[in-house]
Phi, psi and omega in degrees: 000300174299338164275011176267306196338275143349296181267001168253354156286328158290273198351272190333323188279337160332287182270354176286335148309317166288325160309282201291348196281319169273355178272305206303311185305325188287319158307321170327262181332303199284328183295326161296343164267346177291316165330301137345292181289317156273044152223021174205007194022043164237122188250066185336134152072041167229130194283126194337299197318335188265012206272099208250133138286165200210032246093200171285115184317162174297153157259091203292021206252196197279339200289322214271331155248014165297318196258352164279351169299304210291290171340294182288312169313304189295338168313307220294316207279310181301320180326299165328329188259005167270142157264147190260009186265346197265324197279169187259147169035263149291314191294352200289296227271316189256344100060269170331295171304261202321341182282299182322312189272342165305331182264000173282306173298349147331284161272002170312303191330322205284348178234179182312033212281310212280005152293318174311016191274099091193125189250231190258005197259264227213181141203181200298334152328327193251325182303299193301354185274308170313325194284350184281336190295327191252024185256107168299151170212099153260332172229212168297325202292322188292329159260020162292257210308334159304307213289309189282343161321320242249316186292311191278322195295001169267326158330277184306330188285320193270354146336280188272321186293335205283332158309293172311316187289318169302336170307302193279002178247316168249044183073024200226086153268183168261135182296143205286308170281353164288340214216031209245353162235022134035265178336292234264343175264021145265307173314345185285329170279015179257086180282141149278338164279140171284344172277352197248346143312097197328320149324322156341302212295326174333305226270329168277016189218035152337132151321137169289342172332313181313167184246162159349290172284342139330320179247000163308301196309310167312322173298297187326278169352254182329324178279329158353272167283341169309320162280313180264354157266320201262346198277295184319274223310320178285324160296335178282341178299297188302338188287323183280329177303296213293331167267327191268289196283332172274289204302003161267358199289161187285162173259358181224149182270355186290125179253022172284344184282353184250170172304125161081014191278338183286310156311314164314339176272285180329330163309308177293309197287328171289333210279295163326324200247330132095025140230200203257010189296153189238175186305308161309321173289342200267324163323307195279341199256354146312285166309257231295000153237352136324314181278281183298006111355287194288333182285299208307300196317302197265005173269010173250320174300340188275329169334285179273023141075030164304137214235125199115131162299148184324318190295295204277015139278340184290331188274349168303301212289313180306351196220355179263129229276332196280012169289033203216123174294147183300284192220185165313320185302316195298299180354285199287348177269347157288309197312313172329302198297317169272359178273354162275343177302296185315299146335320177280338183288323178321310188309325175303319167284337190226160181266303200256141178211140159276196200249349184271167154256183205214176185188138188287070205246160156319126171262145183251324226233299200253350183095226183242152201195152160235151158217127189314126165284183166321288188202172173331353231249320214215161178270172153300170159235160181239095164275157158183173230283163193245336183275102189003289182298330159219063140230101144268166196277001179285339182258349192285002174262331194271305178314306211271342190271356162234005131253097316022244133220149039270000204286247163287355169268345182262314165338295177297283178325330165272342158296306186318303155280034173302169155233089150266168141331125162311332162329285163324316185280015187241351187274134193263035188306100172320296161222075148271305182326302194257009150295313166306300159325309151329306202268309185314322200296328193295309179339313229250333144328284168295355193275322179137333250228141174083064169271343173262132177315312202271336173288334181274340207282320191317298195301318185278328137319308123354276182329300174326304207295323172310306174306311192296322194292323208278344161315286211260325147316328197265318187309296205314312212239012203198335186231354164083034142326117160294171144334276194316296209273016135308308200294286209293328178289326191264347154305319206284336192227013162245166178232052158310150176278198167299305200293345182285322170347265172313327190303282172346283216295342181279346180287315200266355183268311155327317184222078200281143176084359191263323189304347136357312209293306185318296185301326186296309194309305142354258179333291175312318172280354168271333156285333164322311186260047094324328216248322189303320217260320145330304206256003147269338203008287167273355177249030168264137157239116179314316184295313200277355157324280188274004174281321157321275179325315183299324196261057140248004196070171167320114193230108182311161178292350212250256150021291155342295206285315170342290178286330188299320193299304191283003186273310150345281196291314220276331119332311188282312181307333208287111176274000000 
């Protein structure tokens, strides 16, 4: 018996060396890589929108991602030398994390993503012009490092067109009517004044701390470059998209029509949906909430005792005045009114709430969005279109409750304080985002919200419009769907007006797979907490749910089901 003793206390001192040796070793890798990773700005898998400059730009050119290719394969090779059985818990998690998306990124190399910067939304032109708006700039250090952002830009801009131009020598372009107005979101940054550049604005909200002569010199600086680097650099953009690059645009929308496009969507579609579904299915299970969509929409136009068909309700709801806010301001101030309705609600649903906030501005350009700030220094933003006529107010509760909250923003503000790896808290899986989001609008049901009929048909809209994607993406791109019959399918069964129509299809022709994401995500958390609330009954807490699902940071689905799995039996222990 004492030499048995003995030897399982050898053992234990054995392996407790082995242990800590691989949890120590693993913080090693992920911390060197982050190192790595903010010395080379480029962070896989984080969302543009959150895209701060910051200094000196990433380095786009082919050498430059050949040795970050090069970089990540030796992560991949160290990795190996973790046993994940050997680890404790948390390092188990970030483990996960962190192997996945090294092997994801893996396979980014292998297709065609780095020709693609730029899509019918946005590319690296429109994110640096946006981003200051969404920045603190409280001390000197903040406007030193921009000013070399500012400095750097004809670099990073002749970068990414040297992408492109390699696109177009091996065939990887953007289809020629999706992109034929283009144009006009780079020509917007071609100022003759340096003050009229959305770049500027840092300069116009110095601190008063400055002294006078501080912020002449800065104002100075920044008009400086503004005329002489970012204005030529955004022109040199436009001469080459308007000569080079559109006579060269693709003749099909598919991006299945280029070499090797069809493997590149399967790609897109693992990459966006973070499962192993493969474009028929995703096709098929797209028809099948389509349909039970459509019964809901009309068993609420048969409510509110409408005289009419599904097309000339969509065109009532497009055209009657009281779906319309008076101006921007009355716009922006419902919009207020529910997202503080909400503010009050949170307690109910969630256990944990962070400390950063968020603010409401107008959009001229993208429609509606958040974008995440840097760091605590600053709030979110929730934009949306500022122009009355396309918001209507029957979709504003279901919109601001899937950018805002509960959707992105409390999502994003909880990451933020994780205590992970700085990794986690910047990863972006479009869908857990935009699945959450998702989940939020559905949310906002149980919340007391869409009491008015035509705001849920609005809701169920949203939906639809989600559902649809997974039809006409998959159409576009996997089954050789022209535009019009992209077009005429998301008409028929949303009730977008036309040109938000075309915009879309054209967004999803720009960007296969990522519109996916949202309903695939959407569905797994709703199945998950189906299976919770089966498999828990009285002992489901809505709140310790959703602090789960959230409260791990951006997570692939598969991940997800895991923890949601282990939270289950950990609950079930529970007398």
């Amino acid at each position: 018996m004492f030499k048995k003793s003995i030897l399982a206390i050898c053992l234990t001192l054995v392996s407790l060396p082995s242990m800590a040796d691989n949890n120590a070793d693993l913080k090693n890798i992920i911390d060197k890589h982050w190192q790595h990773a903010q010395d080379e700005k480029i962070f896989f898998r984080t969302d543009p929108d959150g895209w701060k400059p910051n200094g000196k730009l990433a380095n786009w050119t082919e050498h430059a991602i050949a040795q970050r290719q090069q970089y990540n394969d030796a992560v991949l090779d160290n990795l190996k030398n973790i046993d994940p059985s050997k680890l404790n818990d948390a390092q188990l998690m970030n483990y996960r994390l962190f192997k996945y998306e090294r092997e994801t990124e893996q396979q980014s190399y292998l297709f065609q993503d780095k020709y693609f910067p730029v899509n019918f939304l946005s590319g690296w032109h429109t994110y640096f012009a946006e981003a200051p708006a969404n920045m603190a700039f409280l001390t000197a250090n903040d406007y030193e490092h921009f000013l070399v952002s500012l400095a750097d830009y004809p670099r990073f801009n002749q970068e990414n067109i040297n992408l492109m131009k390699a696109g177009i020598k091996n065939g990887y372009t953007h289809y020629c009517k999706t992109f034929e107005n283009y144009s006009s979101s780079i020509s917007a940054h071609i100022v003759k004044k340096p003050e009229n550049s959305a770049l500027y604005e840092p300069f116009t909200r110095i601190p008063s701390t400055f002294s006078a002569e501080q912020k002449a010199t800065y104002q100075n600086k920044a008009k400086a470059l503004i005329s002489s680097k970012v204005v030529p650099a955004y022109q040199h953009f436009y001469d080459f998209f308007e000569n080079d690059y559109m006579p060269n645009c693709r003749a099909e929308p598919g991006i299945s029509s280029v070499k090797d496009g069809l493997d590149y969507y399967k790609y897109t579609v693992n990459y966006y949906t973070t499962t192993n579904a493969t474009p028929k299915q995703i096709h098929e299970l797209g028809l099948k909430e389509v349909a039970r969509i459509k019964t809901q929409m009309q068993n609420i136009i048969d409510k509110v005792g409408f005289d009419g068909t599904y097309a000339e309700f969509l065109e009532f709801l497009a055209n009657d005045k009281q779906f319309y806010a008076t101006d921007a301001q009355d716009l922006l101030e419902k919009t207020a009114f529910i997202t503080q309705k909400m503010y009050g609600k949170l307690p109910t649903y969630f256990g944990h709430l962070p400390r950063n906030t968020f603010t409401i501005k107008g959009s001229a350009s993208r429609g509606a969005f958040y974008m995440p700030p840097p760091d605590n220094r600053s709030p979110g933003t929730y934009f949306l279109a500022s122009t009355p006529k396309i918001q209507p107010l029957y979709n504003l509760e279901a919109l601001s409750l899937h950018e805002a909250i509960p959707g992105h923003h409390l999502q994003n503000a909880v990451a933020m304080e994780l205590n992970v790896p700085q990794f986690r808290r910047t990863l972006s899986h479009s869908a857990f985002g935009e699945g959450w989001g998702l989940y939020s609008e559905r949310l906002g049901k149980e919340a007391g919200f869409y009491q008015d009929p035509y705001s849920d048909f609005g809701r169920l809209g949203y939906e639809m419009w989600r559902a649809v994607r997974l039809v006409v993406d998959t159409g576009i791109h996997a089954f050789g769907w022209s535009r019009q019959k992209a077009i005429d399918y998301l008409a028929d069964h949303t009730a977008l007006p036309q040109s938000a129509v075309e915009d879309q299809i054209d967004r999803y022709i720009s960007w296969p797979g990522q519109a996916l994401s949202y309903k695939m995500g959407e569905l797994k958390i709703r199945e998950l907490r189906a299976k919770a609330e089966k498999e828990l009954g009285a002992k489901f807490d809505i709140r310790q749910f959703h602090d789960t699902v959230i409260g791990q940071g951006s997570l692939p689905m598969a991940v997800l089901e895991a923890v949601i799995n282990e939270w289950i039996a950990q609950q079930k222990s529970v007398i």
